[in-house]
Every structure is written in C-alpha cells, then in structure tokens.
C-alpha positions as CSV (number, residue, x, y, z in Angstrom):
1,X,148.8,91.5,153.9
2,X,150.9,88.5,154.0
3,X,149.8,87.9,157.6
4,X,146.2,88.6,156.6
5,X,146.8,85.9,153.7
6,X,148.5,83.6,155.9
7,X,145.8,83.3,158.4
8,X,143.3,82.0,155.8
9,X,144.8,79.9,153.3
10,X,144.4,76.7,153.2
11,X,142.2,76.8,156.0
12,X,138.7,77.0,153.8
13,X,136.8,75.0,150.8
14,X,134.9,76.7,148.3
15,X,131.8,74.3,146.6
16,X,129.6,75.7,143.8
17,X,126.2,76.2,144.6
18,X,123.1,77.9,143.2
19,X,124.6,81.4,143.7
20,X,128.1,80.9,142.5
21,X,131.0,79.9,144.6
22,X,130.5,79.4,148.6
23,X,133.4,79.4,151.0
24,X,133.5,77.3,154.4
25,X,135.2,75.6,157.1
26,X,134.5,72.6,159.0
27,X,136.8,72.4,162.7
28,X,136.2,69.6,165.5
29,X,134.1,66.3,165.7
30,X,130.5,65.6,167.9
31,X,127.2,67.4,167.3
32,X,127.3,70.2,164.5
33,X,126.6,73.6,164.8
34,X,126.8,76.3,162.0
35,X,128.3,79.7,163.5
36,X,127.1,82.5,161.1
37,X,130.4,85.6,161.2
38,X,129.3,89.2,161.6
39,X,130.2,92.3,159.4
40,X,133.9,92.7,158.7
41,X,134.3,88.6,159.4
42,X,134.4,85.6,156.9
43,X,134.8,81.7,157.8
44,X,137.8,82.7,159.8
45,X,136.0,85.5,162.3
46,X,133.6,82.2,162.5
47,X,135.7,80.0,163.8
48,X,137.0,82.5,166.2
49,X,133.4,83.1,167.5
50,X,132.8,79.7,168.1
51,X,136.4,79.0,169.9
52,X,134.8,77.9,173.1
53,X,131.9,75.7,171.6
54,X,135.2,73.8,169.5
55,X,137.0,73.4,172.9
56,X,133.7,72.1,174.1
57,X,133.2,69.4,171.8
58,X,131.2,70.8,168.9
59,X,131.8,70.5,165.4
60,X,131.8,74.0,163.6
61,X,130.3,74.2,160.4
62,X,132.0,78.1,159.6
63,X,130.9,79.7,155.9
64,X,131.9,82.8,154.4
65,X,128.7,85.1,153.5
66,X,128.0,86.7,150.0
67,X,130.5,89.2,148.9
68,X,133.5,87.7,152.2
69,X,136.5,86.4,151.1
70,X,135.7,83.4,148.6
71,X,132.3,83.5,148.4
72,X,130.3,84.9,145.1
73,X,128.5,87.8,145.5
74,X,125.2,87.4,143.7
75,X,122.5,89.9,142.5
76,X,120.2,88.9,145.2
77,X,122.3,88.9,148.5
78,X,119.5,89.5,151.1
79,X,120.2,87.5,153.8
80,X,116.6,85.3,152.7
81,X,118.9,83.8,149.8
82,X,122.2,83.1,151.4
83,X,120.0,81.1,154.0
84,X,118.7,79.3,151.1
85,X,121.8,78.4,149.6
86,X,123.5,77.7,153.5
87,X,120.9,74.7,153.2
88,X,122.8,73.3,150.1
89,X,125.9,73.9,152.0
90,X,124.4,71.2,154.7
91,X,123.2,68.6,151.6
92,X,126.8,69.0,150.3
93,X,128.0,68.1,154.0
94,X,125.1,65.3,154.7
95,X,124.0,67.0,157.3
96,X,120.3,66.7,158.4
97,X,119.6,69.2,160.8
98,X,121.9,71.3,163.0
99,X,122.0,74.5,165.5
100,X,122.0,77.6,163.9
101,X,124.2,80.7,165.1
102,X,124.6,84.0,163.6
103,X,126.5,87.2,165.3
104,X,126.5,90.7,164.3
105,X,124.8,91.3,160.5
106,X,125.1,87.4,160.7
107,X,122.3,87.0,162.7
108,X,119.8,88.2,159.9
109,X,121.0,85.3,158.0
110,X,120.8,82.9,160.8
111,X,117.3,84.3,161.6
112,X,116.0,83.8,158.2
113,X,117.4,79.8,158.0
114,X,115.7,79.4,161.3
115,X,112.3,80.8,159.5
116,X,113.0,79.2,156.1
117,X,114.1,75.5,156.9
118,X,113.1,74.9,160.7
119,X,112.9,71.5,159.5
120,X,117.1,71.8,159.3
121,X,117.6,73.9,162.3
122,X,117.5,72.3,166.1
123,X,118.5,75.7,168.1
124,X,118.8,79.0,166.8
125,X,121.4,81.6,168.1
126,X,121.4,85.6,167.7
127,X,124.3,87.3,169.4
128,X,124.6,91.0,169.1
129,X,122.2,91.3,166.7
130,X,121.7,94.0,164.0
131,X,118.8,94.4,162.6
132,X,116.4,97.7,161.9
133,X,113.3,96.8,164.1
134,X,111.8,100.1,164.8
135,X,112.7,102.0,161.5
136,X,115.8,103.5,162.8
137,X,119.1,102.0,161.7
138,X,120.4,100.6,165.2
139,X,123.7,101.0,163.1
140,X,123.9,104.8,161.9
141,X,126.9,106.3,161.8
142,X,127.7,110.1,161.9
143,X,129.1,111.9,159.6
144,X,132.5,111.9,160.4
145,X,132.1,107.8,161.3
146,X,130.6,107.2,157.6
147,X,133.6,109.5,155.9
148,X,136.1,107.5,158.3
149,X,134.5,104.3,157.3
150,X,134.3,105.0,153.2
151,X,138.5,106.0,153.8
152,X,139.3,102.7,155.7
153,X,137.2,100.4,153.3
154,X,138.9,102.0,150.1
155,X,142.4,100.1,150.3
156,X,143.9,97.3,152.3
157,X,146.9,100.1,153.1
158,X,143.9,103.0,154.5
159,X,142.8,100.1,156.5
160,X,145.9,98.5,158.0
161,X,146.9,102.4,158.8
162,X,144.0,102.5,160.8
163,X,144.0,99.5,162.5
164,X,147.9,100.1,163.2
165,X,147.7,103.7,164.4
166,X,144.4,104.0,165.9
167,X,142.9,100.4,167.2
168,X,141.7,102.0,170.0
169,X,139.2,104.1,167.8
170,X,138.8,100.9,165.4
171,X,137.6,99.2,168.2
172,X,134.8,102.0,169.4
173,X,133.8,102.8,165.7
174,X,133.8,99.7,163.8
175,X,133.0,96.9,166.5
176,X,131.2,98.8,169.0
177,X,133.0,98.4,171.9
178,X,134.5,101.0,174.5
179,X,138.6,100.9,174.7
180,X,138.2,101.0,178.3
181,X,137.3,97.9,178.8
182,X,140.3,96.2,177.7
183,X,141.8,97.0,180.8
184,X,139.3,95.1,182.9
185,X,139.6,92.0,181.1
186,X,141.3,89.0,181.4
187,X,144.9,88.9,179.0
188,X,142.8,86.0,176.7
189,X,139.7,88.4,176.2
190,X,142.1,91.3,175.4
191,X,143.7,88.9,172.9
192,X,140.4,87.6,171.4
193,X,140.1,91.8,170.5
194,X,143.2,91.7,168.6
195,X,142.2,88.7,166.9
196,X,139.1,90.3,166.0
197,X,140.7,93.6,164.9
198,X,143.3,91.4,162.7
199,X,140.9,89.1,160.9
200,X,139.1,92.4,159.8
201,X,142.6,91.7,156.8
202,X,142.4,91.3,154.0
203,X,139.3,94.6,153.9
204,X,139.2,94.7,150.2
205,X,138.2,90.8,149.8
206,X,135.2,92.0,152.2
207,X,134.3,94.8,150.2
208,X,131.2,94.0,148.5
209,X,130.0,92.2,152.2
210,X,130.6,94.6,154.0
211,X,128.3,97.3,152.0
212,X,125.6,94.8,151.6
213,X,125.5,94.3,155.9
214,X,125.2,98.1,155.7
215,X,122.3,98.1,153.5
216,X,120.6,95.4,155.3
217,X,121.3,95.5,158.8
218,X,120.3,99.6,158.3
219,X,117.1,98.7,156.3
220,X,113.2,98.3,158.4
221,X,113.4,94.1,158.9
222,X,110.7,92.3,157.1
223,X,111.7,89.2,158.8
224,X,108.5,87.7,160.2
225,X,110.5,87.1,163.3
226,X,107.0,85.7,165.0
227,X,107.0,82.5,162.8
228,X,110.5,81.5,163.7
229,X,109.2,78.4,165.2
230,X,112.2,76.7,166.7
231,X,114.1,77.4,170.3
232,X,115.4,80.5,170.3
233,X,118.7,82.1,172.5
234,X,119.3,85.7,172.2
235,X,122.6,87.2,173.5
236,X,124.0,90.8,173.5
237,X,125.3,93.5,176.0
238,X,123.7,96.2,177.9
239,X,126.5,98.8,176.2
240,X,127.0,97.6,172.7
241,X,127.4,100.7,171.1
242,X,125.3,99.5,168.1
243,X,122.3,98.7,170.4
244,X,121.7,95.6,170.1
245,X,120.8,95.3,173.8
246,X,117.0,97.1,172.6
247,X,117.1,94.8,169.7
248,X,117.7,91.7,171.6
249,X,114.7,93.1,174.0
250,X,112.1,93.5,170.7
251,X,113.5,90.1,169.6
252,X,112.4,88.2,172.4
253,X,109.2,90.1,172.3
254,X,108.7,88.8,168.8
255,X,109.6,85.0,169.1
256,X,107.5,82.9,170.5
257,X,110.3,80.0,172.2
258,X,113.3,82.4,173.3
259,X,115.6,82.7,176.2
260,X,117.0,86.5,176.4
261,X,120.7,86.7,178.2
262,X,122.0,91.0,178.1
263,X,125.1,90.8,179.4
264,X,125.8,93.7,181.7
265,X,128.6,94.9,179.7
266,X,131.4,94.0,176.8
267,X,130.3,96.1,173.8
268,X,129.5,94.3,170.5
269,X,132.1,91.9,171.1
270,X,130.9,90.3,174.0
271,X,134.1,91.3,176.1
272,X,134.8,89.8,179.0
273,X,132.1,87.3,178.5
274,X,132.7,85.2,175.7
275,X,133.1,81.8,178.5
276,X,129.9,82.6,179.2
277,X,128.5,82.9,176.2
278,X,130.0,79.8,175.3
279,X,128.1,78.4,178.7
280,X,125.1,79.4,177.5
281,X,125.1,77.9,174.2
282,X,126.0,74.5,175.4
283,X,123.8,74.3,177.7
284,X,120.7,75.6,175.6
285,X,121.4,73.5,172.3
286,X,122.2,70.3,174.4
287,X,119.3,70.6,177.0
C-alpha cells in the first residue's frame, strides 16, 4: 500500500467542478491530447497509456474518472456526464480543442465527448474498446471469474494476494490478456504488464469505478455512435480476451470518418505493440 500511495501522490490536482471533485494530471509540453484510463486505472494508468505519445512530444492531459482515486463519484456517472464535466476540465485548463483518447471502459467516455462537444475534440481515439453493441456484454464473466472478482475487489490485502501469488491469472482474468505472451515480448513490454498490474493499487480507492465500468461497459450502448462526427482511429487486438476485436469491427461500421487498426495479437493490453500504437496515433492526430 505504501508503494501503491507512493506512486500517486503528489503527482495529480483535484479542481471542483459541477459533479464534485475531479482529479488529473498534466505531463509534457506541444499539442494536447486527453488520454481517457480504462477499468481498474485512474490519472496514473493514463499517463502510462500515453508513455509513447509523451516521449513523442505531446502534452497529456490524464484525469481520474468518477468513482477512481480522487475523483467524486456522483449519482449520475454514465459516461454522457463525466464527458460533460471533462469539458470544464479543458475551460479550467484554457484549452480550446484537443484529441480525444479513451482505452478500455474509457473509451465510452471518450466516445461520448467526441459526440457531445465535437466542437472541442480534433481526433478521437478508442483502443480496446468495451462497449455492449450487440446486447451481449462483450465483458461477461463466469461464475467462478465474477466470485474471484467480488473477493479481490473487497480489500486492498485480497487484492495484493492476488496480484502477488497469481499475476499470471490476474493478467488473463482481469486485463484480458494471455500469460503466454509475456515471453514473446520485448523486456520493456513485459515491464509495461507489471506496471499495469501494479497501478491496479490502491483497489479500494477504485471501488465505486470499477462497478460503475461493469455496469456500463456490460449494458446495450445507446451511444449514437453514427453522429460522432469528427476523425475517428479505432485500435484493439485480434485476441483480446474481452472482444473488443468484434467491437472495434461494429465501431468502424457505425462511424462515418474512421480508420480501423486489429492488431494481430497482445490481448487487451496491446502487448507487444504499444510502439505501434503510439505510431499510429501520431501520425493520425497530426496528419
């Protein structure tokens, strides 16, 4: 827990806005870009998604969603209103408009600011993302992965047990990916995984996040995906466990301005490919 606390603090600001206190991080100078974390994440898991686009000279605009770390959790957490409120993030930050990029659960919220405020976003970005297009939860987990889930989310010490003793199964159940991949990557890649894994800590600040993703990443999209009117790049992987490879597919179906990239591999986490990805999003949001 004290490595978990150390890895955040003082690394994030929290501003009031219309829904009660909002959590973010700002890292790097040049043209802005908002990187939306996925389930289990917060600013932090943002900043470690967009490592790449920081090294390449983009300044990261990272927030904490409803219910992660700092961030209020408010009646109304649908993905709709924390786009709404991101927008008063940017006021607070003077900043006009800006590229858009959600990963994971993030990616609802991302999609919904492109929708909402196209008149703030440039680009918009959905990795791996989860969202209920055909009325089955592209996230449903068995039995024994929903009683394993309710026993790691109840206490930072279930949770650190877990991740401790069985990462390899963390990794499969919780982010997607297969284990065996690990040893086909690159030592960086392999570490990315354990920073992933790690900055799952501190679980019980992500309590109330984490169960709202569930609810709506699990529940039929009304998104009216077809109205997103601004240039759209869709990334995931052909064997992300969560199946955001047929998403991605129904995605680019749906809006009108896209460019579809399915990765041949690297789970949910993009392993393996995350230079890539990073290629990809430079050259789309500066061409």
């Amino acid at each position: 827990m004290a490595a978990a606390e150390a890895r955040i603090v003082r690394r994030s600001t929290v501003i009031e806005t219309s829904a009660g206190a909002l959590e973010y991080a700002i890292a790097g100078h040049g043209p802005p870009l908002m990187m939306i974390h996925g389930t289990g994440g917060g600013f932090d898991q943002g900043l470690l998604f967009a490592h790449g686009l920081l090294e390449a000279g983009f300044q990261i605009v990272a927030p904490s969603r409803f219910g992660y770390l700092r961030s209020a959790f408010p009646e109304d957490a649908s993905p709709a209103h924390q786009a709404d409120v991101l927008v008063e993030l940017l006021d607070y930050l003077d900043i006009g408009r800006i590229a858009v990029a959600g990963g994971s659960a993030g990616a609802l919220t991302a999609a919904e600011f492109a929708l909402r405020h196209p008149e703030r976003c440039s680009h918009l970005v959905l990795i791996v993302p989860a969202s209920n297009l055909t009325g089955r939860d592209p996230v449903e987990f068995s039995a024994l992965q929903s009683a394993l889930v309710e026993r790691v989310l109840s206490s930072d010490v279930w949770f650190w047990s877990f991740a401790t003793f069985a990462s390899q199964t963390l990794l499969r159940t919780l982010l997607a990916t297969d284990p065996n991949l690990l040893a086909r990557v690159t030592p960086e890649e392999s570490l990315r995984a354990d920073l992933i894994r790690e900055g799952l800590m501190p679980i019980s600040r992500k309590t109330d996040g984490l169960r709202s993703d569930g609810f709506w990443a699990g529940t039929p999209s009304t998104t009216a995906f077809e109205n997103i009117a601004v240039p759209t790049l869709i990334v995931s992987c052909e064997d992300d466990l969560f199946g955001t490879a047929e998403t991605a597919r129904l995605l680019d179906n749906r809006i009108p301005d896209t460019r579809l990239v399915v990765f041949p591999d690297g789970g949910h986490i993009w392993l393996g490919h995350d230079a890539e990805l990073t290629r990809e999003i430079c050259e789309f949001v500066t061409c």
